[in-house]
N, C-alpha and C positions, 0 to 999 in steps of 0.2 A: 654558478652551476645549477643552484638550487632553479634557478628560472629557466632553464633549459626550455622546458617544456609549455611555460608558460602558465597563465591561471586558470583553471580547467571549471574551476565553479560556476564559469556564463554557459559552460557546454553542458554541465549537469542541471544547471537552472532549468535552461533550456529543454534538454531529456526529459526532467520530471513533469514539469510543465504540460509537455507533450503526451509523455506514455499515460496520465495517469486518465485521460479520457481516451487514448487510444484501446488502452488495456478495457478499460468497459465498454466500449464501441463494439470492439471486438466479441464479449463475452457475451454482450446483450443479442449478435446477430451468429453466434458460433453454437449457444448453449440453448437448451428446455427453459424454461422463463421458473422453473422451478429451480435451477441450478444458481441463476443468475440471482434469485432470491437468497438461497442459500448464503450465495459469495458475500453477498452485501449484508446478511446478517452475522456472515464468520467473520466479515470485517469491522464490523463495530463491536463484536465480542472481542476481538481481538486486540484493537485499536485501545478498548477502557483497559482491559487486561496490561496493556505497553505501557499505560500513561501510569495504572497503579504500580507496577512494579520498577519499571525504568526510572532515573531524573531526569527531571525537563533538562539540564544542562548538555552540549554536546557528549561526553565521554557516556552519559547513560543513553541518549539517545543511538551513541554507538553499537552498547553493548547491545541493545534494541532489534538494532538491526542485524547483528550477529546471530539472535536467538531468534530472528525470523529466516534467515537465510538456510538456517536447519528444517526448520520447518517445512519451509518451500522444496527443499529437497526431497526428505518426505513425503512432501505431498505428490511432489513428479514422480517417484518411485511408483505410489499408492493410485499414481493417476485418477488424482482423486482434483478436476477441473472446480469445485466450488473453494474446496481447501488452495491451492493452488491460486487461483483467482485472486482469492481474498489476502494470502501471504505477501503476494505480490503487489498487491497495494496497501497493505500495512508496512510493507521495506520502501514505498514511495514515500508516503506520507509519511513514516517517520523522515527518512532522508531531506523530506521538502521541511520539515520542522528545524534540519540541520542549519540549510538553507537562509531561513530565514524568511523575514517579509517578501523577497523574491520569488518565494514558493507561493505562494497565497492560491495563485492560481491553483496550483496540483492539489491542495489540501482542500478547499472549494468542491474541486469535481468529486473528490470522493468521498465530501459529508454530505454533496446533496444526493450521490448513487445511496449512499447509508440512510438517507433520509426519505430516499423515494419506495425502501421497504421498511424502515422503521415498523408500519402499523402490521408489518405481514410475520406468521409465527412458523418458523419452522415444522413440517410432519416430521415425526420421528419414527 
């Protein structure tokens, strides 16, 4: 019964894989290049922030994802598109971390979006 549905992990592999350059595809040709800077730096703040607080083990990677899923909401309320952006690929990349080496792809796309504003510093 329990396999009713079968094993859905090749279809989220798949998803994450997928969204996690779609999701920046998107931002980089929808947002101000100043937005899209933002995202990418609230992603890497956010990303050390999960890894210090979180365990690398599934169940903290869970709760991970939980305390970004608030966030995300949040952020869609605040329509706040660099918040938003960026929650939404810290709930990927955690999830591809769930994943495993299967994810590698999804986590790839979004350290080298992180990496390709690394050098850039927020206006406040």
């Amino acid at each position: 019964m329990f396999g009713l549905f079968g094993d859905r992990s090749k279809d989220e592999i798949r998803r994450l894989n997928r969204d996690a350059g779609d999701i920046i595809e998107y931002a980089r040709q929808s947002f101000r290049t100043e937005t899209v800077r933002d995202a990418a730096l609230i992603t890497a703040e956010h990303l050390a922030r999960a890894h210090e607080i979180f365990e690398p083990e599934v169940i903290g990677l869970k709760r991970g994802i939980d305390e970004y899923k608030r966030l995300h909401a949040e952020a869609r309320r605040k329509r706040d598109d660099a918040a938003l952006t960026a929650f939404t690929l810290v709930q990927i990349y955690l999830r591809a971390e769930v994943q495993g080496e299967a994810c590698r792809a999804a986590r790839d796309t979004i350290d080298r979006f992180m990496a390709d504003w690394a050098h850039a510093q927020k206006d406040e």
